[in-house]
C-alpha positions in Angstrom: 0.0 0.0 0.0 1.4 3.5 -0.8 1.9 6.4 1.4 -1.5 8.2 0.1 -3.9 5.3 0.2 -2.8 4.6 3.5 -3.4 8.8 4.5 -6.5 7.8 2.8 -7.6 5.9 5.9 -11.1 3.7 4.9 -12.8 6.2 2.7 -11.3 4.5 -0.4 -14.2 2.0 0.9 -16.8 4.1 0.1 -16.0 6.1 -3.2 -16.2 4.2 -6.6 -13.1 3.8 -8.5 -11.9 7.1 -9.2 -13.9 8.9 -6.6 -16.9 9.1 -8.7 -20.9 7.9 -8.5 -21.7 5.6 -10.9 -23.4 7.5 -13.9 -27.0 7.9 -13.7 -27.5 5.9 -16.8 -25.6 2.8 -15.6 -27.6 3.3 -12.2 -30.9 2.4 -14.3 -29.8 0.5 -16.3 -29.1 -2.1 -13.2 -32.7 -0.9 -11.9 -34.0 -1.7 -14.9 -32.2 -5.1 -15.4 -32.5 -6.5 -12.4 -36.1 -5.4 -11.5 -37.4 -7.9 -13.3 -38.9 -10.8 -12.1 -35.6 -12.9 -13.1 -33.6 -10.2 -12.0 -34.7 -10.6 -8.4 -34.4 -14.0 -8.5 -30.7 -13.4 -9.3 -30.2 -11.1 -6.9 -32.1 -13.6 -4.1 -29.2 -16.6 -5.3 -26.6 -13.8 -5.3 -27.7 -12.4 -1.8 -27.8 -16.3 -0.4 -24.5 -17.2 -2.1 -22.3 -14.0 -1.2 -24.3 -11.7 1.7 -25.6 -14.6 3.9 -22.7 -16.8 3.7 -20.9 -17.2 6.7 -17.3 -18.7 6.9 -15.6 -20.9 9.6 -13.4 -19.6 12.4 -10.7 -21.5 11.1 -11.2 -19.7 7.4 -8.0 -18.3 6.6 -6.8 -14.7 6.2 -7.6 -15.3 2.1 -10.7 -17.4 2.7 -11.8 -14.1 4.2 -10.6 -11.5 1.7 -11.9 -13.5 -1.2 -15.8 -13.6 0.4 -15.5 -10.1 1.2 -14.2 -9.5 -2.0 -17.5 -11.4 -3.7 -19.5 -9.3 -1.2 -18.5 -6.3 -2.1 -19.4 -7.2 -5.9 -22.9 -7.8 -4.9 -23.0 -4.9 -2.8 -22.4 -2.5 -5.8 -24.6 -4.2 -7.9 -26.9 -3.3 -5.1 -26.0 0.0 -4.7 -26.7 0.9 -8.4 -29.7 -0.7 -8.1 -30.8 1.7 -5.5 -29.6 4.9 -7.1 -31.2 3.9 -10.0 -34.5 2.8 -9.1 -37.3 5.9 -9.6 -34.3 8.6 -9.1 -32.8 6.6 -5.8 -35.7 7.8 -3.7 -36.9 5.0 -1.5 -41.0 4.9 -2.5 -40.4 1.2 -3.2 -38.1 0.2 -0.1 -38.8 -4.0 -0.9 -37.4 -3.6 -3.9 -34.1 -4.8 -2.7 -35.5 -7.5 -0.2 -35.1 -11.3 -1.2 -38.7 -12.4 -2.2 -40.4 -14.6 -0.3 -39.8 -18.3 -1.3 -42.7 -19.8 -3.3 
């Protein structure tokens, strides 16, 4: 790690790479994409297989960076989602909740 990521502290964790939001049309283009019924379904397997997993004690220090890595993937996805759904404003708050199972 160099001298200015480490100055940085942890707010490299919250910018997108560069520093910059997602574009507005990428952000809808997720919303749009993965509102769909098959799109939630996705994001219920990706949710189960990434968000919910949980890893032994024993999991190494890679085991570790590798899930976290996968959850931040699905996090973003999320994230764009979000901004992207009806201008980001949270009329539809389910949206992003796993259905229920049928």
């Amino acid at each position: 790690m160099s001298a200015p990521e480490v100055e940085a502290g942890w707010a490299w964790l919250d910018a997108a790479p560069g520093g910059e939001l997602p574009p507005p049309a990428l952000c809808q283009a997720a919303a749009a994409c993965l509102g769909t019924a098959h799109g939630r379904r996705l994001l219920r397997h990706l949710r189960q297989s990434f968000l919910d997993r949980r890893l032994a004690p024993t999991a190494t220090d890679a085991e570790l960076r590798h899930v976290e890595g996968q959850r931040s993937v699905v996090a973003h996805l999320l994230r764009l989602i979000e901004r992207g759904r009806d201008g980001g404003h949270p009329e539809n708050p389910t949206f992003l909740e796993p259905e229920a199972p049928r």
